[in-house]
NUMIDO-267525 format. One line per 8 residues: number of its first residue (from 1); their letters; for each residue x, y, z of C-alpha. Coordinates in steps of 0.05 Angstrom, whole numbers, plus 5000, padded with zeros to 4 digits. Each point is the difference from the previous one (the first is absolute). Example, Ala and Ser with C-alpha at 12.3 -4.5 7.8 and 13.67 -1.06 7.14 Angstrom:
BEGIN
1) as) 5246,4910,5156 | 5027,5069,4987
END
This chain:
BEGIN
1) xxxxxxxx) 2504,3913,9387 | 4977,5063,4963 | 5010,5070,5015 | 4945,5059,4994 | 5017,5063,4991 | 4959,5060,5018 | 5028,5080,4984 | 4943,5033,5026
9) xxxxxxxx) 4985,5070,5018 | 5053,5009,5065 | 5042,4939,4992 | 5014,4940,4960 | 4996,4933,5041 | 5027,4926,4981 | 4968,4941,5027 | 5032,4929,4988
17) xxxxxxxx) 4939,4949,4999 | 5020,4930,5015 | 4945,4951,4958 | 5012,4938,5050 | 4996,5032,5060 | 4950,5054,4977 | 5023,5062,5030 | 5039,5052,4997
25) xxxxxxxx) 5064,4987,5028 | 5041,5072,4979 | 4988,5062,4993 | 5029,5066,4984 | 4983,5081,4999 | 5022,5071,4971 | 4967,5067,4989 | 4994,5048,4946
33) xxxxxxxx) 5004,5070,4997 | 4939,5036,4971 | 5001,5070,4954 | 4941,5029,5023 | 4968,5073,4984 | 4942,5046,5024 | 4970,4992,4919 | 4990,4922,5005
41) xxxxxxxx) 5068,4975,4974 | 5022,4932,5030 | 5065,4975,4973 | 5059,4947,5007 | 5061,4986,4964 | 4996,4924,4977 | 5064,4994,5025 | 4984,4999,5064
49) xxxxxxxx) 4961,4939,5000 | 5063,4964,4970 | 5035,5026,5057 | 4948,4984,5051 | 4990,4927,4976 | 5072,4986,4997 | 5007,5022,5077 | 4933,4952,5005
57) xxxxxxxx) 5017,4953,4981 | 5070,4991,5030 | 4959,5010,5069 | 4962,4939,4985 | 5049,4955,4974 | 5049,5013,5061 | 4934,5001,5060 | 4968,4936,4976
65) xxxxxxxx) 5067,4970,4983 | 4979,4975,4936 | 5027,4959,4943 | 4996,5037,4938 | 5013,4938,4955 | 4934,4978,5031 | 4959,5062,4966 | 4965,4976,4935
73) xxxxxxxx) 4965,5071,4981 | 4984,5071,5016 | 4933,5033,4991 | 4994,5081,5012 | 4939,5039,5023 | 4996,5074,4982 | 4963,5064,5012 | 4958,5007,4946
81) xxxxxxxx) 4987,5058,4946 | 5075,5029,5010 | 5043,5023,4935 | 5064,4977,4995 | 5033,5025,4924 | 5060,4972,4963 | 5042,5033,4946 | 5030,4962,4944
89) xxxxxxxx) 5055,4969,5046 | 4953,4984,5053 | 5018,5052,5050 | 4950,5027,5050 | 4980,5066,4965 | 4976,5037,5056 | 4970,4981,5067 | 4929,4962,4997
97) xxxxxxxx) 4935,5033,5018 | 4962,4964,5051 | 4926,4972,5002 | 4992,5045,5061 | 5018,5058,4959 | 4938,5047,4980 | 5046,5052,4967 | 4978,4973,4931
105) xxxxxxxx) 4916,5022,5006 | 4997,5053,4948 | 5033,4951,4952 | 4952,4940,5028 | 4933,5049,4985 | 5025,5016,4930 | 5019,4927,4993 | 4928,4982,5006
113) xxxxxxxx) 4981,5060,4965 | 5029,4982,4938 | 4978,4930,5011 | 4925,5027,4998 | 4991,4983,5072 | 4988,4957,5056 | 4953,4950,4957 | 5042,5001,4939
121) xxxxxxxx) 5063,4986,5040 | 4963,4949,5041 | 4981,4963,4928 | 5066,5000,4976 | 5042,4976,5072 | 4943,4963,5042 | 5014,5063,5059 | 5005,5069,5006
129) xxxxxxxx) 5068,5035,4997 | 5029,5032,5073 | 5046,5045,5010 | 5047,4953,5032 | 5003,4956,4939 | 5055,4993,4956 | 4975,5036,4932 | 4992,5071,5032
137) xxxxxxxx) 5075,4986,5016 | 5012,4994,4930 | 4964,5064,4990 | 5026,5039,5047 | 5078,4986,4983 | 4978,5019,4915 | 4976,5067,5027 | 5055,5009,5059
145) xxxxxxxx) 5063,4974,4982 | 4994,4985,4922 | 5081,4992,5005 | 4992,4942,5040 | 4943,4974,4960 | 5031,5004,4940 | 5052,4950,5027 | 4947,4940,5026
153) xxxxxxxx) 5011,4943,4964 | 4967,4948,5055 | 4948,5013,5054 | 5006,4950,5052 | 4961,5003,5062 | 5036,4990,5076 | 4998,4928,5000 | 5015,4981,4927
161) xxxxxxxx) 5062,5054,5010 | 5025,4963,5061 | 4987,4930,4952 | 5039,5027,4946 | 5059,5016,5040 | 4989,4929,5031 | 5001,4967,4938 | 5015,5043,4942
169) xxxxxxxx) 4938,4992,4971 | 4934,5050,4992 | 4934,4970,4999 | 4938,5015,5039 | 4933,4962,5022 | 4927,5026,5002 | 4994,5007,5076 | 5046,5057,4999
177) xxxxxxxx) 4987,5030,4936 | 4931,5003,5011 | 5019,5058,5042 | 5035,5044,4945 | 4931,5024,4967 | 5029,4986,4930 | 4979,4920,5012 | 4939,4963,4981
185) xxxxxxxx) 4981,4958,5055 | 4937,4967,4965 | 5047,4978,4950 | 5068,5000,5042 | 5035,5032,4935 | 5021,5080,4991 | 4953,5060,4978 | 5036,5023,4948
193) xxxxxxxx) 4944,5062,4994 | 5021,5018,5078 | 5066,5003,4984 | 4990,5042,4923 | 4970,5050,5053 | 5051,5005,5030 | 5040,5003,4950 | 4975,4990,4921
201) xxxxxxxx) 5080,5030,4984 | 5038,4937,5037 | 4985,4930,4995 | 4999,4985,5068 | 4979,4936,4994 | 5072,4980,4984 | 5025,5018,5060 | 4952,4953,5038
209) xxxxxxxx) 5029,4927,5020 | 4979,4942,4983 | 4925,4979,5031 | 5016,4926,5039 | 4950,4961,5032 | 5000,4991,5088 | 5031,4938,4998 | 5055,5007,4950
217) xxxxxxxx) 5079,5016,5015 | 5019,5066,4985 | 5074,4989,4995 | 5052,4964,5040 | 5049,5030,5052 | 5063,5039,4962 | 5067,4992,5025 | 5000,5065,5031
225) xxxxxxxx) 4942,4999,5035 | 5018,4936,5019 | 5068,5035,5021 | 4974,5057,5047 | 4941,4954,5023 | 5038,4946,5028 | 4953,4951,4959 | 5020,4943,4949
233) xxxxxxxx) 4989,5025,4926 | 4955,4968,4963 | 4941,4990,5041 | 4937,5026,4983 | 4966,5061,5009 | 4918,5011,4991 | 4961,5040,4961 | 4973,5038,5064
241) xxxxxxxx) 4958,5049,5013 | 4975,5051,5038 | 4996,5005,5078 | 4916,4999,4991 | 5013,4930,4956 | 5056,4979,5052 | 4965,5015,5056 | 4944,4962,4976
249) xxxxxxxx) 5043,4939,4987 | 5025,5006,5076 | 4944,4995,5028 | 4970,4937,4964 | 4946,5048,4962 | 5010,4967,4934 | 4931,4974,5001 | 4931,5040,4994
257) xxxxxxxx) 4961,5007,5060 | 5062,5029,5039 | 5017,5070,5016 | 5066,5034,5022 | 5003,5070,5039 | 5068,5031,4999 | 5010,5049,5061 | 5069,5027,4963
265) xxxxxxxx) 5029,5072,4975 | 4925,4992,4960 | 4948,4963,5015 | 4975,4945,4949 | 4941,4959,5004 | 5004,4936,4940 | 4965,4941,4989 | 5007,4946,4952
273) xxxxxxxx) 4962,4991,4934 | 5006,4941,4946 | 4960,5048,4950 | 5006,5081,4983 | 4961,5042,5043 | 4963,5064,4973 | 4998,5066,5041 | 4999,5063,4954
281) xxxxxxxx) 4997,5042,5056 | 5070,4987,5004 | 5005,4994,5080 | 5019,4919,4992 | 5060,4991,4961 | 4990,4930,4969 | 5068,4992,4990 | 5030,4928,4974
289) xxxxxxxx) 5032,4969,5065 | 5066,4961,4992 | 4970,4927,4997 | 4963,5014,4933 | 4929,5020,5020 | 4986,5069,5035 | 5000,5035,5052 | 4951,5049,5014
297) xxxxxxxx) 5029,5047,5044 | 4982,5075,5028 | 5062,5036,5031 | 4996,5065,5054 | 5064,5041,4991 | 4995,5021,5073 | 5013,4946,5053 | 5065,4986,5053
305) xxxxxxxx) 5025,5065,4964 | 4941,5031,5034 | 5009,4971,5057 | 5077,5003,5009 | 4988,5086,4996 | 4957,4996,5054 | 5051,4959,5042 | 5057,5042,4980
313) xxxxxxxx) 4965,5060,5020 | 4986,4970,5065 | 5061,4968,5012 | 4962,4938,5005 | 5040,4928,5001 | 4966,4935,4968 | 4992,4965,5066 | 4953,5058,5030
321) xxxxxxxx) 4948,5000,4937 | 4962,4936,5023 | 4985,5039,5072 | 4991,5061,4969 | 4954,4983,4955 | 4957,4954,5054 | 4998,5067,5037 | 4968,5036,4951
329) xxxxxxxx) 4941,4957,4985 | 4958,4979,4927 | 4985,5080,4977 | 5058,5039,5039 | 4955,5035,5039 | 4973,5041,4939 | 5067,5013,4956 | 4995,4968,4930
337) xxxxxxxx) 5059,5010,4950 | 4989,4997,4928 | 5072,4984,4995 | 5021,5017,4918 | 5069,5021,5023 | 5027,4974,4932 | 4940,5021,4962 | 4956,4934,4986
345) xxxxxxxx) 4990,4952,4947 | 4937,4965,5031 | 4959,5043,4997 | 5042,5031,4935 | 5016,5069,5036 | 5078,5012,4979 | 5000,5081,5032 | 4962,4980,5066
353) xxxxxxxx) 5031,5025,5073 | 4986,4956,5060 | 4940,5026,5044 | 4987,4994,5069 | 4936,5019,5026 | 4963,4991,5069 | 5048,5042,5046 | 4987,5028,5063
361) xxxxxxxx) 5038,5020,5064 | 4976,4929,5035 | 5017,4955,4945 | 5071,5020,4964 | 5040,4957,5031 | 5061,4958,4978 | 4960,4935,5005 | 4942,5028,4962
369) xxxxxxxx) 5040,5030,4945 | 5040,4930,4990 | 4928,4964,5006 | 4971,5049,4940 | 5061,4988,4961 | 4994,4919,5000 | 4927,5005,4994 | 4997,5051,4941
377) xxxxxxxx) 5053,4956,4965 | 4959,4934,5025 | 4929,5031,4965 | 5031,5015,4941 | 5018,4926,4989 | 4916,4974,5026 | 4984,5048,4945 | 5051,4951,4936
385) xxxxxxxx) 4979,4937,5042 | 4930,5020,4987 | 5009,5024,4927 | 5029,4926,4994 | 4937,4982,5029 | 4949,5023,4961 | 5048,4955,4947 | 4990,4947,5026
393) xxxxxxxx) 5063,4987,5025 | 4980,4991,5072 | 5045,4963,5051 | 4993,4948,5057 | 5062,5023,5032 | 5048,5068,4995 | 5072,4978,4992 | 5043,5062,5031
401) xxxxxxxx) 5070,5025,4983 | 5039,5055,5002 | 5032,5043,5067 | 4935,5015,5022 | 4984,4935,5013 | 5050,4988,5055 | 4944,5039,5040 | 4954,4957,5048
409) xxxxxxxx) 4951,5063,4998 | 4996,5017,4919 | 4992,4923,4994 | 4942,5008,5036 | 4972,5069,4967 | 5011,4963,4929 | 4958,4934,5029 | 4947,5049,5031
417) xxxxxxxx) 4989,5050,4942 | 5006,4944,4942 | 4960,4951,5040 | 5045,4938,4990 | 5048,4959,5035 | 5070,5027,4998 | 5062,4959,4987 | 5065,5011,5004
425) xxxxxxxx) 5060,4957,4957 | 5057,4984,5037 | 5047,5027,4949 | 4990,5075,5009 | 5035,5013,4919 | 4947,4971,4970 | 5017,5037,4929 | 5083,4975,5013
433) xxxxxxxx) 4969,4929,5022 | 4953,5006,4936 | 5056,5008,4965 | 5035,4936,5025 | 4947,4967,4984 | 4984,5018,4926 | 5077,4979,4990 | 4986,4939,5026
441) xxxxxxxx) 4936,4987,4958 | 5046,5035,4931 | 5066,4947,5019 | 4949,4942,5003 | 4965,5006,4939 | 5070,5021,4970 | 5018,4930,5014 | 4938,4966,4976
449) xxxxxxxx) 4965,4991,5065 | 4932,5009,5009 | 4987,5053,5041 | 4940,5034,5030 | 5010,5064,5031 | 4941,4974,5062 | 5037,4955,5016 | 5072,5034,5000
457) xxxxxxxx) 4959,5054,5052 | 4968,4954,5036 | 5071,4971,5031 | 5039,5067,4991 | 4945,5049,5043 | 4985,4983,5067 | 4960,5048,5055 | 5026,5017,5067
465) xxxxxxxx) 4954,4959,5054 | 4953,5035,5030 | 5001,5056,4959 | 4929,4994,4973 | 4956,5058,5021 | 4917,4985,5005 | 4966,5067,4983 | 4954,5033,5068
473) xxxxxxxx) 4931,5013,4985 | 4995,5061,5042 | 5065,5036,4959 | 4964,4980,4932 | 4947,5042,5010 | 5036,5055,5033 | 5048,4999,4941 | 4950,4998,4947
481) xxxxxxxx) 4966,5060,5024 | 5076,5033,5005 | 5011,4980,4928 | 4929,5037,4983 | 5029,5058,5024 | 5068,4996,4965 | 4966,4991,4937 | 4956,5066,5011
489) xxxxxx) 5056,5035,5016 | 5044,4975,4943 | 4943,5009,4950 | 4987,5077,5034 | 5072,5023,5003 | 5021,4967,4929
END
């Protein structure tokens, strides 16, 4: 058996995958809070994840009655981009800025700035540096709190902090640090001319962890992990990755020709690539997946947060979206919302404000409003499916995830605006499952096995029968001329 470990967003979940019978047979929950401010900041104190997993995990050992002798490894999934900082004894310094936290623009624009731009950047890091990424972090903590910078002496991101406390040991792997902006992912190896601009003072490059490949351990369990886990020291834990590169694993897209649709807090749309792909626009983020290819990949900032508001300030429930929604109808009866609640990061507009436009005294109605929220959200991931498109990176088949996706209706509007068949995994933590997985894969070639990760998804992910959605012909074209309009709109208003 091996666990998988997600610390997400909202919560952190545990699954406990079972290899012969391949499922999950355990599982566990607990939320976060989240620091949040009207200037962009997102924050959590690293902390809390320790405390979240350890509840967890506890939850899945006792509801699946499990045998912890029986666990060979743990793998952990993490939200990308987030800065986690140690001081000399390896103390949380201060709480870690989030990749959903746009506070750090101004030091983002003068990043690139001093870079000399988009193109240079994009020559020296294969992308083009966001807001949300790690290195404006960085930036942003020199200028704001230079008493708390002066003390950094690691930078971890979420996941490799929750596998250092796991094992003692700091390390990280290119599908998560191709998310800092201070990585290389042509070359998989650091930029040390990012991080002089950040800092030509501090050699920050010493504060880095060691670069290990997908497959390779990144420390065994500690005794007191072990301790307040309720797991057998020893065991292995994974290099890991981020909840993109987990996700990815958990729902078998390990192979090109496959793409993955998250429906989550954001909205992700990734495919798999065996070679680097080139976009200096900056709108794909070819980041390296957790497998060792890539993983081309656009991400929405706006997506069940979106949709959640819209709820709350309708004191709608989860079971009434599906009829809600079918009430409405493809177009809402005229509203449209350009929903950049968060700001956006695809397109790159950091200070946009959600729009809604279309209103009149016949059409703003609850159902309509909740129908233009899912569809703005919905259009803005046609628009990084196509981008992926005009890549090459086309798809036979959309493999959906995410909270969204427990909808019958957005299932639907995703098969219908992409023009694809819909499926849906049976495992609905695909990045915790992913997880599971990639520990499985990292304790077999640990022990000399030959492994292939295909093959390790091919028994671990399964799809929920009948869950396969056919696109309709007559919503294809009704949604492609809806999409038209969305992109006039978008391109009018920003």
């Amino acid at each position: 058996m091996f666990v998988g470990i997600d610390c997400g967003t909202q919560s952190t979940k545990v699954v406990i995958f079972d290899v012969t019978l391949g499922k999950v047979i355990a599982r566990g929950q607990a939320p976060h809070a989240l620091v949040s401010s009207s200037d962009g900041t997102k924050e959590q104190d690293p902390n809390w994840w320790i405390t979240a997993l350890s509840s967890a995990m506890q939850q899945a050992l006792q509801t699946g009655d499990v045998d912890p002798s029986a666990i060979k490894g743990v793998g952990v999934s993490g939200q990308q981009h987030g800065l986690v900082i140690l001081d000399e004894t390896d103390t949380v310094i201060r709480p870690a800025k989030l990749w959903c936290d746009t506070s750090t623009y101004r030091e983002n624009a003068a990043l690139i700035e001093s870079l000399g731009g988009d193109s240079a950047v994009f020559k020296l890091i294969g992308t083009k540096l966001k807001t949300g990424y790690t290195a404006s972090k960085l930036l942003w903590l020199k200028h704001h709190e230079p008493e708390n910078y002066a003390k950094i002496r690691s930078v971890l991101l979420p996941h490799d902090y929750i596998n250092f406390w796991l094992s003692g040991e700091k390390s990280m792997e290119a599908g998560d640090a191709s998310g800092t902006g201070f990585f290389d992912i042509r070359n998989k190896c650091w930029s040390q001319k990012v991080l002089s601009a950040i800092d030509d003072s501090k050699s920050l490059i010493d504060a880095l962890p060691n670069l290990i490949d997908a497959h390779q351990v990144a420390g065994q369990l500690c005794a007191n992990a072990a301790q307040v886990l309720g797991l057998k020291p020893g065991i292995i834990i994974s290099s890991g990755g981020g909840d993109n590169m987990m996700g990815a694993i958990g729902t078998g897209n390990v192979e090109q020709g496959i793409v993955t649709i998250s429906l989550g807090t954001s909205g992700t749309v990734a495919a798999t690539s065996e070679t680097f792909v080139s976009d200096e626009s900056g709108q794909i983020a070819t980041f390296c997946n957790s497998t060792n290819h890539w993983l081309p990949l656009i991400c929405t900032m706006n997506l069940t947060n979106v949709t959640a508001s819209v709820q709350q300030l309708m004191n709608v429930p989860n079971k009434q979206v599906d009829h809600l929604l079918k009430s409405s109808g493809i177009g809402a009866q005229g509203l449209m919302m350009l929903p950049f609640f968060s700001g956006e990061r695809t397109p790159d507009l950091p200070q946009a404000k959600g729009t809604l436009l279309g209103m009149d005294e016949q059409n703003l109605k609850s159902e309509n409003l909740l129908r233009a929220a899912v569809e703005g959200v919905s259009l803005g991931l046609k628009y990084g499916y196509h981008l992926l498109e005009e890549k090459g990176l086309s798809a036979k088949q959309i493999r959906l995830i995410g909270g969204g996706s427990n909808s019958l209706q957005w299932r639907q509007m995703i098969a219908d605006m992409i023009n694809l068949p819909v499926v849906t995994p049976a495992e609905s933590e695909a990045a915790a499952l992913g997880a599971a997985l990639q520990a499985q894969w990292s304790y077999q070639v640990f022990h000399k096995h030959i492994a292939s990760m295909a093959d390790i998804c091919d028994n671990g992910v399964k799809f929920l029968l009948g869950s396969k959605i056919e696109p309709i012909s007559e919503n294809v074209q009704r949604y492609q001329a809806l999409y038209q309009q969305y992109q006039k709109h978008k391109q009018h208003l920003h």
